[in-house]
C-alpha positions as CSV (number, residue, x, y, z in Angstrom):
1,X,0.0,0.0,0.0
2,X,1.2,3.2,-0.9
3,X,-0.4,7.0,-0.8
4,X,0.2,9.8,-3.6
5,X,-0.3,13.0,-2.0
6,X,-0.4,16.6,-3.0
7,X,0.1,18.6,0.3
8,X,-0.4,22.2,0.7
9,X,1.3,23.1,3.6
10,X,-0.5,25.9,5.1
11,X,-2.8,26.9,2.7
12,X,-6.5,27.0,2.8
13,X,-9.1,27.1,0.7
14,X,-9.9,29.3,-2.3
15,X,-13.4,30.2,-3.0
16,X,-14.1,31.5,-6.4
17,X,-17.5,33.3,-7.9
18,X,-17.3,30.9,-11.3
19,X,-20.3,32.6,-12.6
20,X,-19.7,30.6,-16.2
21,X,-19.3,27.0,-14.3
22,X,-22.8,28.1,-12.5
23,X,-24.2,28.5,-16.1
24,X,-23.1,25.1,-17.0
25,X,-23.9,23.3,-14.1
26,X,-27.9,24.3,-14.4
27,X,-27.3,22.9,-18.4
28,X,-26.0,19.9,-16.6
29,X,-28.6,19.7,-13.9
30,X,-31.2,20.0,-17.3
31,X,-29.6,17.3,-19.0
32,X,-29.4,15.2,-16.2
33,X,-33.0,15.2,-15.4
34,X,-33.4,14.3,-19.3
35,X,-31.2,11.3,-19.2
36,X,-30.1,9.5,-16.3
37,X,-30.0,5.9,-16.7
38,X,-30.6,3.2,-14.4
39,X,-27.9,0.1,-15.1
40,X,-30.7,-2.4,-13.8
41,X,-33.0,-1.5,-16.7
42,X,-30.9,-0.5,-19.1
43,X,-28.3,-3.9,-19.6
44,X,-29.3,-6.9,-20.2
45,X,-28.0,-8.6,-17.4
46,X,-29.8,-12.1,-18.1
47,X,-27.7,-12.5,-20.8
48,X,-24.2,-14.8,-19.3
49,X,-21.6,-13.1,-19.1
50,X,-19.0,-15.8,-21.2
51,X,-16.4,-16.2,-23.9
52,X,-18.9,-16.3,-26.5
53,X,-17.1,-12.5,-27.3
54,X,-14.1,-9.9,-27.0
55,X,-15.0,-7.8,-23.9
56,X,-13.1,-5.4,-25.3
57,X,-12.4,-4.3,-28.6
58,X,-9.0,-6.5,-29.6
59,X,-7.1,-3.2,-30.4
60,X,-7.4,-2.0,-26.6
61,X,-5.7,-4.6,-24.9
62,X,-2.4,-3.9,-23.7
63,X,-1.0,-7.5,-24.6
64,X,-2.4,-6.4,-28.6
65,X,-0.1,-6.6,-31.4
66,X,3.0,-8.8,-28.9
67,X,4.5,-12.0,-29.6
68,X,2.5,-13.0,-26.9
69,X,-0.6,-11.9,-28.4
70,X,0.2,-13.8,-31.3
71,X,0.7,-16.7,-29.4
72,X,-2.2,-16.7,-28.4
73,X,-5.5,-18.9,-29.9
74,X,-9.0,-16.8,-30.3
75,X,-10.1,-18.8,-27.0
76,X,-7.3,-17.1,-24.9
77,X,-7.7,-13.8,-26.5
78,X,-11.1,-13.5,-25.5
79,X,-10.5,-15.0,-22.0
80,X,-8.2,-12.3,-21.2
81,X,-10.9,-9.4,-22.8
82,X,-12.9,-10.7,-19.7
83,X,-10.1,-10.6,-17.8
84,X,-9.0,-7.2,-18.7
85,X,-12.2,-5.5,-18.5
86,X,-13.1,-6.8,-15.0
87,X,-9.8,-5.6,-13.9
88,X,-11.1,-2.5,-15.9
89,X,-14.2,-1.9,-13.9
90,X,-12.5,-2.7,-10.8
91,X,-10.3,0.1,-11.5
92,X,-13.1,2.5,-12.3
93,X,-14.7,1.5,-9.1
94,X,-11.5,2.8,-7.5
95,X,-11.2,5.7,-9.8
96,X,-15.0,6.7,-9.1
97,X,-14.2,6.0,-5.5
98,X,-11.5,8.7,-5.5
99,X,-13.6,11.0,-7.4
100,X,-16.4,10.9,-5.1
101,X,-14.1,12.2,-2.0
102,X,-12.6,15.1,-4.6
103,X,-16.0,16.3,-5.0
104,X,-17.5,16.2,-1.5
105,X,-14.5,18.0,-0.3
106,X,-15.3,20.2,-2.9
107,X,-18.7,20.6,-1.6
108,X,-18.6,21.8,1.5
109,X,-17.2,24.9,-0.2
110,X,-19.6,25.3,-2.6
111,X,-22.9,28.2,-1.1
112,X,-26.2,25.2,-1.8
113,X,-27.3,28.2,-3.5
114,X,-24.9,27.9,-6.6
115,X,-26.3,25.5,-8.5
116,X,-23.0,23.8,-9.1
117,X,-23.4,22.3,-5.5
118,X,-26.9,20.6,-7.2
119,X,-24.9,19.4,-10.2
120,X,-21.9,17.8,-8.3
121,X,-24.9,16.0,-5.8
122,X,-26.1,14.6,-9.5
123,X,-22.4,13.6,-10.7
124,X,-22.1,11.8,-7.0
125,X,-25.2,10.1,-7.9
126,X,-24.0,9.2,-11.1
127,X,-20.9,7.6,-9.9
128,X,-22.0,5.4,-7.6
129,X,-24.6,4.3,-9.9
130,X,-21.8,3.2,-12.2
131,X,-19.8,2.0,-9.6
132,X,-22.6,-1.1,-9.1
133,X,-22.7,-1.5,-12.6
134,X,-18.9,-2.4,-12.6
135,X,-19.6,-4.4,-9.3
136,X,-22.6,-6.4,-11.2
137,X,-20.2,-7.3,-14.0
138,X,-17.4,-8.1,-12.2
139,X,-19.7,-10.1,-9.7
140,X,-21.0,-11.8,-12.5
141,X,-17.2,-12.3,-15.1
142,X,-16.2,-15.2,-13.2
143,X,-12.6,-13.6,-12.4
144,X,-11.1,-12.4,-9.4
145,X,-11.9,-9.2,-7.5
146,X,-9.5,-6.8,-9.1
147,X,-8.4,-3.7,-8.3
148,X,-5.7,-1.1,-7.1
149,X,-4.3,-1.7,-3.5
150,X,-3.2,1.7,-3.4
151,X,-4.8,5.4,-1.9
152,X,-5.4,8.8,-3.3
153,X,-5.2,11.5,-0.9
154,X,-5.7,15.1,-2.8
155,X,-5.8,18.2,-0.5
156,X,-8.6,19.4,-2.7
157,X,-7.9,23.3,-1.9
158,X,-6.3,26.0,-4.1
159,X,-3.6,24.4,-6.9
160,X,-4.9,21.1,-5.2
161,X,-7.9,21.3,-6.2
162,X,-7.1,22.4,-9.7
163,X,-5.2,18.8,-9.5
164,X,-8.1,17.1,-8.4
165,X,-9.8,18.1,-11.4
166,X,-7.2,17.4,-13.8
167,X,-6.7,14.0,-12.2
168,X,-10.8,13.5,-12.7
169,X,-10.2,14.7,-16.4
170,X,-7.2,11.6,-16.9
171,X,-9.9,9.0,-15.7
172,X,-13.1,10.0,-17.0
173,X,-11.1,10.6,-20.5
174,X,-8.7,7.2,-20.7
175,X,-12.2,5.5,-19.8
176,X,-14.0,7.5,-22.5
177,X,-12.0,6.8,-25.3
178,X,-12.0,3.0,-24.7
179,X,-15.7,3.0,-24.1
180,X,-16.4,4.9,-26.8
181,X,-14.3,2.3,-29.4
182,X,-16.1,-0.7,-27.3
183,X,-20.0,0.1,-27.6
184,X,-19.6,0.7,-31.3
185,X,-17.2,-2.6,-32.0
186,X,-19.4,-5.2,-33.0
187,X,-16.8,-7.7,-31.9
188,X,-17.9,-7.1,-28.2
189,X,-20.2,-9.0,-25.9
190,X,-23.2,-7.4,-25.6
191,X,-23.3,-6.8,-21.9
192,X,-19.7,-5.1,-22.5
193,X,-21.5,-2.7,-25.4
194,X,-24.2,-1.5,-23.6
195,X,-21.6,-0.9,-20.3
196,X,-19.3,1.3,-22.5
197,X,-22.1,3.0,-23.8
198,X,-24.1,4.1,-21.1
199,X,-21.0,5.2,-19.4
200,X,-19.8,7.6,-22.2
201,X,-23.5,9.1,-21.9
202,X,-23.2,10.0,-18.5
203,X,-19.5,10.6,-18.2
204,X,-19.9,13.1,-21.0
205,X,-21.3,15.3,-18.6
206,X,-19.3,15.1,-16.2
207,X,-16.2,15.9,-18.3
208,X,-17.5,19.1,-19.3
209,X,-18.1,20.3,-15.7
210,X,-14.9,19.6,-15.2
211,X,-13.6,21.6,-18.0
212,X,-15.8,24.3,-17.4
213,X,-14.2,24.6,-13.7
214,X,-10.5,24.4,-14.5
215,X,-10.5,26.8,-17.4
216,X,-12.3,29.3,-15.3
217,X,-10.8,28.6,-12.0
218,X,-7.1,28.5,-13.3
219,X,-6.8,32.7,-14.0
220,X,-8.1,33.3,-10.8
221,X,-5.2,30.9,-9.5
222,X,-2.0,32.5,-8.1
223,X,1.5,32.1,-9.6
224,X,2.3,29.6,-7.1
225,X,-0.5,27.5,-7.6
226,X,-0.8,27.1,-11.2
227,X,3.1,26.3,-11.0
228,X,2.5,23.8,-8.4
229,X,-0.3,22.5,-11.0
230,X,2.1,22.4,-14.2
231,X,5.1,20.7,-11.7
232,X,2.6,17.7,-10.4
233,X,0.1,17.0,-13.7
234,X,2.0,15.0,-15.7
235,X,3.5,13.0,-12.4
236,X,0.3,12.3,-11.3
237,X,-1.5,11.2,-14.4
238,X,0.9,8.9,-14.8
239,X,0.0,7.3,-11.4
240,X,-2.9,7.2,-13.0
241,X,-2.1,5.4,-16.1
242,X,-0.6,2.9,-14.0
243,X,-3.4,2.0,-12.2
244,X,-4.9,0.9,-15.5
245,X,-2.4,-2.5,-15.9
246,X,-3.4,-5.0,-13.5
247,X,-0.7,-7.3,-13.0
248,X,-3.1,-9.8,-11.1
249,X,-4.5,-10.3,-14.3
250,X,-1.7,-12.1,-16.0
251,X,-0.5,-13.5,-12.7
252,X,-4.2,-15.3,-12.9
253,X,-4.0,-16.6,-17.1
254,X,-0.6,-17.3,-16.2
255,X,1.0,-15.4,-18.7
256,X,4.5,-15.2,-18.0
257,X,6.0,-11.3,-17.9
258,X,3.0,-9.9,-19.1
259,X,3.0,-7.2,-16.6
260,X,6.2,-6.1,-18.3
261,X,5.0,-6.9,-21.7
262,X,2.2,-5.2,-21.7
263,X,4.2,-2.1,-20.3
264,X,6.4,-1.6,-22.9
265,X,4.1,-2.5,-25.5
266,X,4.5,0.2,-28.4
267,X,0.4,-0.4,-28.9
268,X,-0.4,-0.1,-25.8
269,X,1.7,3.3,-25.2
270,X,0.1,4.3,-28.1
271,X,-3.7,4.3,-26.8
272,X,-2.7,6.0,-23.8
273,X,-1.4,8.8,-25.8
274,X,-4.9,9.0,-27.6
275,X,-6.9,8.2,-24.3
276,X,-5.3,11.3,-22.8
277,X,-5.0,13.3,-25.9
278,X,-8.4,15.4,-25.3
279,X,-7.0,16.5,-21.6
280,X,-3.5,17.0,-22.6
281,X,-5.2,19.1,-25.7
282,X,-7.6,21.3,-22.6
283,X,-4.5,21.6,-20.2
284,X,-2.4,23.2,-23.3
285,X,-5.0,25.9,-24.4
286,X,-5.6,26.9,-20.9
287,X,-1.9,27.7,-21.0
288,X,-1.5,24.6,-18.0
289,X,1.3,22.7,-20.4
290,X,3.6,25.3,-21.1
291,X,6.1,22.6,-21.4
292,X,5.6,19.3,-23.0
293,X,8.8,17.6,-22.3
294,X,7.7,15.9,-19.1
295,X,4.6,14.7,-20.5
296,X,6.6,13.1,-23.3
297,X,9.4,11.5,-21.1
298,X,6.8,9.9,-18.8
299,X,5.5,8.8,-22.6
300,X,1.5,10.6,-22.2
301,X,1.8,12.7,-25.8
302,X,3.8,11.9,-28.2
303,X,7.0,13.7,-29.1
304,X,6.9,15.6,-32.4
305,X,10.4,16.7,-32.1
């Protein structure tokens, strides 16, 4: 067990007047009440849960495109999609875990009168709602209990709060762009479809509030802050990115080094690149990457030297 902080020593919350992330939040309070979806109704849980499918689309697996991959019959290949996307949701249980404290922090500095206080109750809601749809399906895989062992511990005030919101921004978009490629990959088990897409419905929203704070919050930030900001991102998000290989799941199929495999796997480095491309893309026009050499070293954009 291990704990990634970001301490402020000393310094106390910053309340801003976000008049534009108000407006937003009463669009996303609108929307919300338009389409919220239940995942008890909405997936088709009577159907099993087997290796009659990919889980996944093929392309998003880290072990894609290896010698091990090729190794590998069609039977094993769509074994480990199960695999890979229980030790996905398990993840984004954590992930939506670790959201969940960033915004009730968050909260309890918010007036109940702004109606981003209303929205962030919603996005609460939302996330544990998805958070039993991950449990249903991971209840229901046949594979282990996976999941980080480690903790998150933001100090969700001034700069770290900016953080926080970057650090939602690295899950809910790595999560989005592999949901997004699964619910429209006819390859995939149906249960694993309509999981992909009812997430990318609901997450949608919850990316833009997010975008909406950070680009309005980070001019009213001072010097110190947004430097604190630009030093920790990239460290951080790669924390983050880590949490998404498993290496219980290849400990499980047995497949020798896969950990490491998958790691180094050109493919695989590739999608995260493209899964982080639309925050990396936000941080840079809101002036928060005025550097891109530490993103590229840790390997989260690519280098176009």
């Amino acid at each position: 067990m291990f704990t990634v902080n970001v301490m402020m020593i000393g310094m106390t919350a910053v309340l801003f007047d976000l008049p534009r992330t108000a407006a937003r939040s009463d669009q996303l309070i609108a929307a919300s009440a338009r389409t919220t979806l239940d995942p008890f109704s909405e997936i088709d849980w009577d159907l099993p849960i087997d290796d009659s499918a990919f889980h996944l689309s093929p392309e998003l697996l880290a072990l894609y495109g290896t010698a091990t991959w090729e190794s590998m019959s069609d039977a094993e290949r769509i074994t480990y999609s199960r695999h890979e996307l229980a030790a996905m949701c398990g993840a984004a249980i954590w992930f939506e875990n670790a959201l969940m404290q960033i915004v009730l922090r968050h909260l309890v500095d918010i007036k109940v009168t702004d109606p981003m206080h209303r929205y962030l109750l919603i996005e609460i809601a939302d996330e544990c709602r998805h958070s039993t749809m991950f449990g249903e399906f991971i209840r229901r895989a046949d594979t282990p209990a996976y999941g980080p062992d480690r903790l998150l511990n933001l100090d969700p005030s001034g700069g770290g709060r900016a953080i926080s919101y970057v650090l939602i921004l690295a899950i809910e978009e790595l999560l989005d762009y592999a949901n997004r490629l699964t619910y429209r990959d006819e390859r995939v088990h149906p249960v694993s479809r309509q999981i992909a897409k009812l997430h990318v419905l609901e997450e949608a929203r919850h990316v833009s509030f997010a975008k909406s704070y950070l680009a309005e919050a980070w001019p009213l930030l001072s010097d110190d802050d947004r430097s604190m900001v630009i030093d920790a991102a990239p460290q951080l998000v790669n924390v983050i990115v880590g949490l998404s290989l498993d290496a219980a799941v290849y400990e499980h199929l047995g497949i020798e080094d896969g950990l490491d495999i998958a790691r180094s796997n050109p493919h695989y480095r590739s999608n995260v690149i493209a899964g982080l491309s639309k925050l990396t893309s936000f941080l840079d026009s809101i002036g928060a990457i005025p550097d891109r050499r530490p993103w590229t070293e840790l390997g989260l954009v690519a280098d176009h030297a």
